[in-house]
C-alpha positions as a Markdown table, in Angstrom:
| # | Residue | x | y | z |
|---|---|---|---|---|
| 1 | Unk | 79.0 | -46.9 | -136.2 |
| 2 | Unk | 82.3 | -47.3 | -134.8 |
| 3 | Unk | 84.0 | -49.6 | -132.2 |
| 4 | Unk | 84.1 | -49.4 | -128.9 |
| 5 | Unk | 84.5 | -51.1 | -126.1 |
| 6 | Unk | 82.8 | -50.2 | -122.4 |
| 7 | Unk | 82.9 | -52.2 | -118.6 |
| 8 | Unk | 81.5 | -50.3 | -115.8 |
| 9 | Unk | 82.2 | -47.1 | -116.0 |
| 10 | Unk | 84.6 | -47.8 | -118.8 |
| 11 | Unk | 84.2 | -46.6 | -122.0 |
| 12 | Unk | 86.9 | -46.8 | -124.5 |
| 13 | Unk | 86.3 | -45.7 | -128.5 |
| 14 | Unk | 88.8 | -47.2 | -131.5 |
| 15 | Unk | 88.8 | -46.4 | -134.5 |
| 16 | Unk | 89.3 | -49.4 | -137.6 |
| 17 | Unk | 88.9 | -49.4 | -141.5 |
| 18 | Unk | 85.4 | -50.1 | -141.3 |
| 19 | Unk | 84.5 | -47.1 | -139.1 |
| 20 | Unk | 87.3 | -44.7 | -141.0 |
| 21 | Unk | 85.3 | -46.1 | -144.2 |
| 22 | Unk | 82.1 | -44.8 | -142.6 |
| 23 | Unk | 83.6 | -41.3 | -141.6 |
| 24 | Unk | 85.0 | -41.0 | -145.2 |
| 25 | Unk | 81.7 | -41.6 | -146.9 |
| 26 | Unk | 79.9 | -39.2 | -144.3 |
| 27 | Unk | 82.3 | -36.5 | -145.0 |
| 28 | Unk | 82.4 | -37.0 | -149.0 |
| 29 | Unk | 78.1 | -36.5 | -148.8 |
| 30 | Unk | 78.4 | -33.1 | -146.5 |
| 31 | Unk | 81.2 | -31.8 | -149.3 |
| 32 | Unk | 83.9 | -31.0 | -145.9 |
| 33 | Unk | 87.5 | -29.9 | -147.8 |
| 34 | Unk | 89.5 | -32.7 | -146.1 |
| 35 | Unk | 90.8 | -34.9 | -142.6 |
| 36 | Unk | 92.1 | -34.0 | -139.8 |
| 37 | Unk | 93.7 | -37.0 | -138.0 |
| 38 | Unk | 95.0 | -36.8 | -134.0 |
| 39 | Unk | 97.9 | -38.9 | -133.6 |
| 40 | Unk | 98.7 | -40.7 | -136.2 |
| 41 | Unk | 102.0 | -42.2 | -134.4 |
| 42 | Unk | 99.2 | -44.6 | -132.9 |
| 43 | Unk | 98.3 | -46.1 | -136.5 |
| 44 | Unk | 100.7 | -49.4 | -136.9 |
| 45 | Unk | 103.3 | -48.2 | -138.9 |
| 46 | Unk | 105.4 | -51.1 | -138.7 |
| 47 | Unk | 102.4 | -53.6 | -139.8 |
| 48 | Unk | 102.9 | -55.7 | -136.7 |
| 49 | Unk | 99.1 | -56.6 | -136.8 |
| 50 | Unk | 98.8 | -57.0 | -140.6 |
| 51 | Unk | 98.9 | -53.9 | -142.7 |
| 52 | Unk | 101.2 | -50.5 | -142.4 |
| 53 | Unk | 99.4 | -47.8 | -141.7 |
| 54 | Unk | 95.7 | -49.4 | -142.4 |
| 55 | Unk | 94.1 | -46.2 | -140.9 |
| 56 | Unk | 95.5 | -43.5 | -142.2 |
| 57 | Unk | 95.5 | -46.0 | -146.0 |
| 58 | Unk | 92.2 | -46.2 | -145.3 |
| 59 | Unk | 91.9 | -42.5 | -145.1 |
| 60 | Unk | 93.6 | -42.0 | -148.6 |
| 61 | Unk | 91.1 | -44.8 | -150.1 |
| 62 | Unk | 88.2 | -43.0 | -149.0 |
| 63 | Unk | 89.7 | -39.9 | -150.4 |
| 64 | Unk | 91.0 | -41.2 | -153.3 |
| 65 | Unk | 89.3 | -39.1 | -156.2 |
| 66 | Unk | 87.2 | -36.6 | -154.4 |
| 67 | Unk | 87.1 | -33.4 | -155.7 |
| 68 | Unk | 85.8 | -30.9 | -153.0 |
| 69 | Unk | 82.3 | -29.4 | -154.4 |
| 70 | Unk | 82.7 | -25.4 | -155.6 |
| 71 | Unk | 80.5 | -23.9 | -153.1 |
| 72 | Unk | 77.3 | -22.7 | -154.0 |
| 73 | Unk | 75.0 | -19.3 | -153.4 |
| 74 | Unk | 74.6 | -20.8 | -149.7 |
| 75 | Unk | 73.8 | -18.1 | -147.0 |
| 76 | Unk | 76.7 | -17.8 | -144.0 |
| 77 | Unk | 76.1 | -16.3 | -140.5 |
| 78 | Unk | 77.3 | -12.4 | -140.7 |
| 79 | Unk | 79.9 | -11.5 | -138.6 |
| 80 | Unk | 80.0 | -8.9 | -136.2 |
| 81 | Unk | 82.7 | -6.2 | -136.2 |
| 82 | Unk | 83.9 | -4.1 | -133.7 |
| 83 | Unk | 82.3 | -1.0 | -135.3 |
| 84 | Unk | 79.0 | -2.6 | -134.8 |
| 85 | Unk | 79.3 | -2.8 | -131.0 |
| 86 | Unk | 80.6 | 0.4 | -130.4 |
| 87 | Unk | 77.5 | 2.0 | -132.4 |
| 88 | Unk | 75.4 | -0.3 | -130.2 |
| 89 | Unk | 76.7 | 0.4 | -127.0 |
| 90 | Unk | 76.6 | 4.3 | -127.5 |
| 91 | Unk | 72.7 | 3.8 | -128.5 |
């Protein structure tokens, strides 16, 4: 559910409020710990096209309020150490 725009062999994706709205929402139900954002130089800081910053506002919005969820009895994926492959490989 977000923007794009494709010709040919053309594809190009954008983000706006609406689709940051939907990403905020997503990430709020699956209880992530926060946003990563890749260059926010490109929102418009100056407000030339309405707004300042209407991206990266809109990520504080969506934010605004959420308290992370204390994580639960959930199982993880083990990890394997170096000790366990050196007593595998002398087996």
């Amino acid at each position: 559910m977000v923007p794009y725009a494709c010709k040919d062999e053309v594809f190009i994706g954008y983000e706006n409020t609406k689709s940051i709205g939907y990403k905020m929402d997503w990430l709020k139900s699956k209880g992530y710990g926060g946003v990563m954002t890749w260059g926010p130089d490109l929102d418009d800081f100056r407000g030339i096209c309405g707004s300042k910053n209407p991206l990266l506002n809109a990520i504080m919005g969506g934010l605004k309020g959420y308290t992370v969820p204390t994580p639960g009895n959930f199982p993880t994926t083990p990890v394997v150490s170096f000790f366990d492959i050196t007593q595998a490989n002398r087996s």
